[in-house]
N, C-alpha and C positions, 0 to 999 in steps of 0.2 A: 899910278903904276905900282905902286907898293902893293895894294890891294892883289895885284898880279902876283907878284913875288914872293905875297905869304899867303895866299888861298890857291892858287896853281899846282900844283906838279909840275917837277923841274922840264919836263920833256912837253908836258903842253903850252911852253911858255914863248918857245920860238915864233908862234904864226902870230900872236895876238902882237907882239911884240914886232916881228916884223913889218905888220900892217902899221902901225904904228910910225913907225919909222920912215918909211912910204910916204903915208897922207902927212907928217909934219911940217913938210918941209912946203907944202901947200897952201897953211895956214898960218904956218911962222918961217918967215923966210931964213932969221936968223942961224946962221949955221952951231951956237953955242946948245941952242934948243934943245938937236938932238944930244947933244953931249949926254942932259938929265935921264936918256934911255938906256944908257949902258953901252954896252960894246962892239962894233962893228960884224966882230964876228960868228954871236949871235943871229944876227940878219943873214949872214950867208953863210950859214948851216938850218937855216931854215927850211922846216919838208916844202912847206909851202912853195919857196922860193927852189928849189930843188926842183920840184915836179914844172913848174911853170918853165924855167928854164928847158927842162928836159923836152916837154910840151913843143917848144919854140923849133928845137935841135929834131925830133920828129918831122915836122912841117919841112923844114927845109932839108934835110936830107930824102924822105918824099918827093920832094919838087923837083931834086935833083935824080932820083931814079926815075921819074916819070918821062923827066926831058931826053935824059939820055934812050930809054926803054920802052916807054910806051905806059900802058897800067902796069901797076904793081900790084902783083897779088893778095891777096886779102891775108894767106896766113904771114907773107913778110911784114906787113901792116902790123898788124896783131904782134908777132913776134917783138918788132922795134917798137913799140908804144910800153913793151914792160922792159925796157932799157931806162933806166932812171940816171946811170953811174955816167959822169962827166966826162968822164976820161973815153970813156965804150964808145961815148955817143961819138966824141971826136975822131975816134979810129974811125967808126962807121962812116963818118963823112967824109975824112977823108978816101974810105974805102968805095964808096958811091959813086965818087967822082973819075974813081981806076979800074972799077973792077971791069972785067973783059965782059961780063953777061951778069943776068939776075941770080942764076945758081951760084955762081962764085959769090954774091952778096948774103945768099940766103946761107950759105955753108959758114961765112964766115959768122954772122948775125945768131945760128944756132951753137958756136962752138962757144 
């Protein structure tokens, strides 16, 4: 890991590291293991872990306009897949599950 730490750039160090952190705990069950990786919050400021997240948050607020709605349109699709912000996506879902129709989704999803 050091090799990471001085041939990296600071900003491309979250994913390598993250995966890291992920697969350790696979192979060494010991919970001190991960200690040698550094610090928790690294891993969750990870793009990587970010976008997978956000990934997840897509799917199921999808599932959730579909059920309530029927299809969803391609540009609301499109639209909510470049929501990456944690926070946005939680609005959205909870807004998914309230909104009166798909325009009211889509109005609030562009603003």
């Amino acid at each position: 890991m050091s090799a990471l730490r001085r041939e990296a750039h600071p900003k491309d160090r979250a994913d390598p590291l993250t995966v890291s952190k992920v697969l350790t705990p696979l192979r060494f069950p010991n919970p001190d293991v991960l200690n040698l990786l550094g610090r928790q919050q690294a891993m969750i400021e990870s793009p990587l872990l970010q976008k997978m997240r956000a990934e997840t948050a897509h799917a199921l607020i999808l599932d959730v306009l579909k059920a309530r709605f029927g299809t969803v349109p391609r540009d609301v699709t499109k639209h909510l897949r470049e929501v990456i912000d944690e926070k946005k996506l939680r609005e959205l879902n909870l807004l998914a599950n309230q909104c009166p129709d798909l325009a009211a989704f889509r109005d609030a999803l562009l603003s």
